[in-house]
Each structure stands twice: as structure tokens, then as C-alpha cells.
C-alpha positions in Angstrom: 9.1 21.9 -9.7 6.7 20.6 -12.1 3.8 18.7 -9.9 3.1 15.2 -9.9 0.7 13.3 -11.8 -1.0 10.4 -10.1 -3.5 7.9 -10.7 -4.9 6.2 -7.3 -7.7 4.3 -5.8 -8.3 1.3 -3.6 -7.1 -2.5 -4.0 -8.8 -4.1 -6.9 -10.2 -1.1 -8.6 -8.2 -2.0 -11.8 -5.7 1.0 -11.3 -3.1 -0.9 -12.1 -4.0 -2.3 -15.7 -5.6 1.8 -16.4 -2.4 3.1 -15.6 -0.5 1.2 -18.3 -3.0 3.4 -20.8 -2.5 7.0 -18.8 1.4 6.7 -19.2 1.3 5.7 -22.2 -0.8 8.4 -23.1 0.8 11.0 -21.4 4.5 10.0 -22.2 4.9 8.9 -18.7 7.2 6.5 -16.3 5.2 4.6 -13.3 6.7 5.8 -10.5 4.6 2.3 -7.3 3.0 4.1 -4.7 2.5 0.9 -3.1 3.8 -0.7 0.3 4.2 -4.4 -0.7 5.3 -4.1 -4.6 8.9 -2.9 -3.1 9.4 -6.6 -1.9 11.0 -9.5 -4.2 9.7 -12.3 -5.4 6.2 -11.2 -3.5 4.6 -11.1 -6.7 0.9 -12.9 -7.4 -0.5 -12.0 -4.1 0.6 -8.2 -4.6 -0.5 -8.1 -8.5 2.9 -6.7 -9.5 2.6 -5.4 -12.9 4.0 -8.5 -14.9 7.0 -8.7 -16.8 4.9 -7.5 -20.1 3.7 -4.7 -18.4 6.8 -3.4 -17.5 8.3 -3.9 -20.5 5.8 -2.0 -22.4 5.6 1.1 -19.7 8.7 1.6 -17.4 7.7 1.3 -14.0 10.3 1.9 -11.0 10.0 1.4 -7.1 9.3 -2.2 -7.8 11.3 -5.0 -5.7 13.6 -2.6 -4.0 14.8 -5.4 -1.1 14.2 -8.7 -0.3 11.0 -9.9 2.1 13.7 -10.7 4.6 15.0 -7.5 5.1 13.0 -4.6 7.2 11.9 -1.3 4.7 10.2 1.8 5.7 8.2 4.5 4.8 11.1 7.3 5.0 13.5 4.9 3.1 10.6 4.6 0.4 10.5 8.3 0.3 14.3 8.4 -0.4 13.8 6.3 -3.0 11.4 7.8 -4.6 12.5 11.2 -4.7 15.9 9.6 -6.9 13.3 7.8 -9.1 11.4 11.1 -9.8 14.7 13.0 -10.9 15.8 10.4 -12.3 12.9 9.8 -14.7 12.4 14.1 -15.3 15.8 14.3 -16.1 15.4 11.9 -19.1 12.8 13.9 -20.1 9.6 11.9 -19.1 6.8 12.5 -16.8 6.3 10.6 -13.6 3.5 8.8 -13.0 2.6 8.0 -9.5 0.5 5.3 -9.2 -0.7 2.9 -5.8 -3.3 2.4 -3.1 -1.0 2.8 -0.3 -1.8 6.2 0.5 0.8 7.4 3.0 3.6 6.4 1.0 1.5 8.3 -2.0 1.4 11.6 0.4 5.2 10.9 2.0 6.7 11.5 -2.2 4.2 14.5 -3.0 4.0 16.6 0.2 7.3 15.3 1.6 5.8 14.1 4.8 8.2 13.5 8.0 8.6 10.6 9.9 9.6 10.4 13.7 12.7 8.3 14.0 13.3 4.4 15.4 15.1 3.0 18.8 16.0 -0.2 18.9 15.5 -1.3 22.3 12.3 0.2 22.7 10.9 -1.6 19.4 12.2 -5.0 20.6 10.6 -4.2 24.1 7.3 -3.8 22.7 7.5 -6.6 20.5 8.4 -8.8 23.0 5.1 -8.2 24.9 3.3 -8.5 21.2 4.6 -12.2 21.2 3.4 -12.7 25.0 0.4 -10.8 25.0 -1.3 -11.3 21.9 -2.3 -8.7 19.1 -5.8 -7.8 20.5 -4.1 -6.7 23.8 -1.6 -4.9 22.2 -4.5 -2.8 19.7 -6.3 -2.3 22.8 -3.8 -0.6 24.6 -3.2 1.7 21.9 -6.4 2.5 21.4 -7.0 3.3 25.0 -3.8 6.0 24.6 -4.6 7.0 21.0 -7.8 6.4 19.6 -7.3 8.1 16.7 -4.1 6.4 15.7 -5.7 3.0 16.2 -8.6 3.9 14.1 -6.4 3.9 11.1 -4.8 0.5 11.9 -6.0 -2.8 11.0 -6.3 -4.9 14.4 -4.1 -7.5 13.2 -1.5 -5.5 11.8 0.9 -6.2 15.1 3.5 -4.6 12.9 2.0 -1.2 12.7 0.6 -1.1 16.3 3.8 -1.6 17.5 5.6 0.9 15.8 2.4 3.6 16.7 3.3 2.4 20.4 6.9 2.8 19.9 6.6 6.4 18.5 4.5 7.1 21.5 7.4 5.8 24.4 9.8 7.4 22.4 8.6 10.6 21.8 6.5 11.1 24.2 3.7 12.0 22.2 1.2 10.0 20.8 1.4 8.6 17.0 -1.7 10.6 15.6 -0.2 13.9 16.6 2.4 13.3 13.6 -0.4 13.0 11.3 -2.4 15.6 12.6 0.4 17.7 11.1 -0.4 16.1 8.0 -3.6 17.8 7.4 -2.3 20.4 5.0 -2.4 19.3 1.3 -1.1 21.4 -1.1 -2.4 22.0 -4.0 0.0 23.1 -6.4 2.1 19.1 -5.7 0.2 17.4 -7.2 -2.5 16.7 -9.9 -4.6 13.6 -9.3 -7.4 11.1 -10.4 -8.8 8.8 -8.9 -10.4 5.5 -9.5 -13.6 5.1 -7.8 -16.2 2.1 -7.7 -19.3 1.4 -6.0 -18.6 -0.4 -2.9 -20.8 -3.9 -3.7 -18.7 -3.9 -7.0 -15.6 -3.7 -5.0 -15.9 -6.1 -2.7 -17.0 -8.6 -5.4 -13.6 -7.6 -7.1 -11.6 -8.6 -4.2 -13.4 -12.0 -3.9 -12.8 -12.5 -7.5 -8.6 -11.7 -7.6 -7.9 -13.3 -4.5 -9.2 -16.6 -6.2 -7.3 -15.5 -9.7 -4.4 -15.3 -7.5 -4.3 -18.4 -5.9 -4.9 -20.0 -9.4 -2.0 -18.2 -10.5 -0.1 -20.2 -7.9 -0.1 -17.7 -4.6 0.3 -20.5 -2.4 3.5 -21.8 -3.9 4.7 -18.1 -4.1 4.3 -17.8 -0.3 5.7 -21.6 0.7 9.0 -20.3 -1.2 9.3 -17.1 0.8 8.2 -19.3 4.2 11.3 -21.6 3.1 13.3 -18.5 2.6 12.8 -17.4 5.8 10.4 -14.3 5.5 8.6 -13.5 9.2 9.2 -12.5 12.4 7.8 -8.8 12.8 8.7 -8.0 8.9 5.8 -6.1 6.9 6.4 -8.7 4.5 5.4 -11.3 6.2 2.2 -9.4 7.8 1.6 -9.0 4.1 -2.4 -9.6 3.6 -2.9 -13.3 2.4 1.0 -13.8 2.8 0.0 -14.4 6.4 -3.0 -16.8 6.2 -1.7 -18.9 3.9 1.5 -19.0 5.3 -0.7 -20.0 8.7 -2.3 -22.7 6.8 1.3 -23.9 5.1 1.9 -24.2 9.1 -1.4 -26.0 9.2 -2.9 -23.4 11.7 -5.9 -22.7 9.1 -7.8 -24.8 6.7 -7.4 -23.4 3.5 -10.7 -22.4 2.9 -10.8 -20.4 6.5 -6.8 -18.9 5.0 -8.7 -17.4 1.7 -12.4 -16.1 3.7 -9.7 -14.0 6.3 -7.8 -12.9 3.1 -11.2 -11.4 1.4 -12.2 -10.3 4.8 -8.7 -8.2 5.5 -8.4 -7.4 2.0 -12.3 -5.6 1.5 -11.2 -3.9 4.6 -8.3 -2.6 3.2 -10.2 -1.0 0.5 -12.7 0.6 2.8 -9.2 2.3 4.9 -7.7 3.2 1.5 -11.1 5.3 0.5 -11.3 6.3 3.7 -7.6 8.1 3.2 -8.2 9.1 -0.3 -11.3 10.5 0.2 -9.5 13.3 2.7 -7.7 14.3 0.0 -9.4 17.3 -1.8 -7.0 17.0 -4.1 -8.4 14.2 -5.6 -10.6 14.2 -9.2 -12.9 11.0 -8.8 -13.4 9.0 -11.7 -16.4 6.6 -11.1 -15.6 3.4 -13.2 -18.6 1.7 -12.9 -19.7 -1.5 -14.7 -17.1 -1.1 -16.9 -14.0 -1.5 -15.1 -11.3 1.4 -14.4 -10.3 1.0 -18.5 -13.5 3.0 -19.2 -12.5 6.0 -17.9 -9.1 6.0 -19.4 -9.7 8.7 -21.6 -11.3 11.5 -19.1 -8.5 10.4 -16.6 -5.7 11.3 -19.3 -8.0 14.6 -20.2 -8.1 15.3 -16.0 -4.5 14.7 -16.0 -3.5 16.9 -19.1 -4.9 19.7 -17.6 -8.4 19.8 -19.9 
């Protein structure tokens, strides 16, 4: 099979508007490698290519189930294999594009995923809601440092789950992805959108604020009326969840948008810190001027020049 193409890099690097330019350079379909673009109507606080975007590039994986409903990696995988067929056997090229880099790596290198059980999962979410999510990180990282390094403290969602695959199994959650360490090279071919890390984290600041005056906080009192929560990764969803707290006034909204840039800038320093394992990766440096300046050496990368 013909390998991927991909275009990746961190939150707020500008991957998303670059990648419009790639495909339509390279005759390609944008194939989300992205975690929280597969929910509807979470749109503004995700920066979901818009409507104009789409149009202009065909981009798949997008709003695949409702906030409401539970989604996972291995059902993301499913989808994604369909998509790519789908889009190769109309005769284009996928491009993957995203910052969520285990669902990048589950689509190129197939990755597998220990299975669910039920009772055990509701078990340990129980004790979440009694205990707290600090006590709950804790414990994991007294049983599996490693696992907990790669897992934001306040993601209950995913702590849970790295617990769950521990009681289950009977081995701990890292020793999946330990398996993981092999990354072929003939899968895939890559670039990647790199900037320096002061620029970054003055991009975050900068879109969270674009976001809210795109009307974020509406977006997320819809999906609180709709009934998004409960242990859903939507609702965990950075910003979703502060300013759902401060909807619930439980934060001011000033406190509800300083936690968002905080989570959000260290989400960009896990997602280099993933990518940058990857020696499959051709960094691009974008610099002062934005990821569209390297537009043209990313195509020439991804051409094979």
C-alpha cells in the first residue's frame, strides 16, 4: 500500500490553515487526526476547519457522533481506515492531518488497543467522583509512572481508563505502549510543523481569546443544555470544561480562560513531546512567519524532493 502523507505539529501551530495549501497542492483529501474534531457541534473551541474550508479541500473524520455519546481510539481507527480506502479508491491522496498523536500513529502503524469492561470502568469512576482527580493520578502514578507521565493530571477520563486497563489486564497501561516503540518507516511520510516554544505559547493565548470572540462560550452553554458530561471526553474537552464550570458559576470567567491557556500550552508541550519520538518526522521550523511560510518545502518534503 502506498504510505501515508501527513502534516502534524502541536495546537496552535497553524497546521490546520497550511494543510488547506499541502492538499491542494498535492491533489489530496484531509483525512483529522484529531481527538475532539470527531464531536458535533464542538466547533470554535476545537478550530474545526470551517464550512469554507471544507468546501474548498475535502476533509473526512470530522463530527463522527455527537458530544453525548462515548468514542474511542479503536473506533477512530475503524473509521479511519474506511476513510483512507475510501478516498484512494477515488483516486486521491490522503492527507493525514492533527495534533492528537496516538490517534495519528493508531491509522499509520495500526496500533492495538486492550479492550473495555464495564463494571470495572464504572468501579473506578465511582471512586473518581468520591475521591477526587488528584488521588486518582496519584495512585496511578505510584503503579505506573510512566503511564501517568503522559497524562494530563486533570484528565480523570484518561486516568481512569489507564487504571482500568491495569485491573483488567493485569498489566500496567505503559506496557501497551512500550510495544509501540517500533515506527516503520516505509507507513508513512511526514512533516512537521515546528515553532519556537515562546512563539507557541503566545499563539495559544492569542486563539483561545479569538475563540471566545467567536462565541465559545455560547457554543459550550448549548452542549451543557444538551446534556454533554459525565465521564465523556467531550466534556473533559480543554476549555469545554472551564467554561462549562464557570456557566455552573464554579469559576470566574477570567480564572475559566487563564486554566484554559494553562491546559492548553501544556498540551502543546505533550504533543512535541510525542512527535518528537517519532523519527519519522521532517521538521519544518515555521518561525515568524507562521506555518504558511513553509508551505512550499512541506509540499517538496512531501512529494518526495
Amino acid at each position: 500500500m502506498e504510505p501515508f502523507l501527513a502534516l502534524v505539529g502541536p495546537t496552535a501551530s497553524g497546521k490546520t490553515e497550511a494543510a488547506l495549501e499541502v492538499a491542494l497542492a498535492l491533489g489530496a483529501e484531509i483525512l483529522s487526526v484529531d481527538s475532539m474534531l470527531v464531536y458535533r457541534g464542538m466547533d470554535v473551541g476545537t478550530a474545526k476547519p470551517t464550512s469554507e474550508q471544507q468546501a474548498r479541500i475535502p476533509h473526512h473524520l470530522l463530527d463522527l457522533v455527537e458530544p453525548s455519546e462515548p468514542f474511542s481510539v479503536a473506533a477512530f481507527q475503524a473509521a479511519a481506515r474506511d476513510s483512507a480506502i475510501d478516498v484512494r479508491r477515488r483516486g486521491a491522496r490522503p492527507l493525514l492531518v492533527g495534533g492528537s498523536g496516538l490517534y495519528f500513529r493508531a491509522v499509520v502503524d495500526g496500533l492495538e488497543f486492550p479492550g473495555t469492561e464495564t463494571e470495572t470502568r464504572r468501579t473506578l469512576e465511582g471512586e473518581a467522583a468520591a475521591l477526587g482527580p488528584d488521588r486518582m493520578y496519584r495512585r496511578l502514578a505510584e503503579m505506573d509512572p510512566v503511564a501517568a507521565s503522559k497524562i494530563d493530571p486533570a484528565n480523570v477520563r484518561r486516568t481512569v481508563r489507564a487504571l482500568e486497563v491495569a485491573a483488567i489486564t493485569g498489566n500496567p497501561f505503559s506496557s501497551y505502549a512500550a510495544a509501540w516503540e517500533s515506527y516503520p518507516p516505509d507507513r508513512v511520510r511526514v512533516a512537521g510543523i515546528g515553532l519556537a516554544p515562546e512563539q507557541l505559547s503566545h499563539r495559544v493565548e492569542v486563539r483561545v481569546q479569538e475563540m471566545l470572540a467567536a462565541g465559545w462560550l455560547d457554543e459550550v452553554e448549548k452542549l451543557v443544555v444538551g446534556g454533554f458530561g459525565g465521564w465523556l471526553t467531550s466534556s473533559q474537552a480543554i476549555g469545554y470544561a472551564e467554561l462549562a464550570r464557570h456557566l455552573e458559576h464554579e469559576l470566574s470567567l477570567e480564572d475559566a480562560v487563564q486554566q484554559t491557556v494553562k491546559r492548553t500550552r501544556n498540551l502543546a508541550r505533550r504533543q512535541m513531546a510525542w512527535f518528537r519520538r517519532d523519527p519519522r518526522i521532517r521538521w519544518f521550523d515555521a518561525g515568524t512567519e507562521g506555518a504558511s511560510g513553509v508551505v512550499a518545502d512541506v509540499v517538496a518534503y512531501l512529494e518526495g524532493a
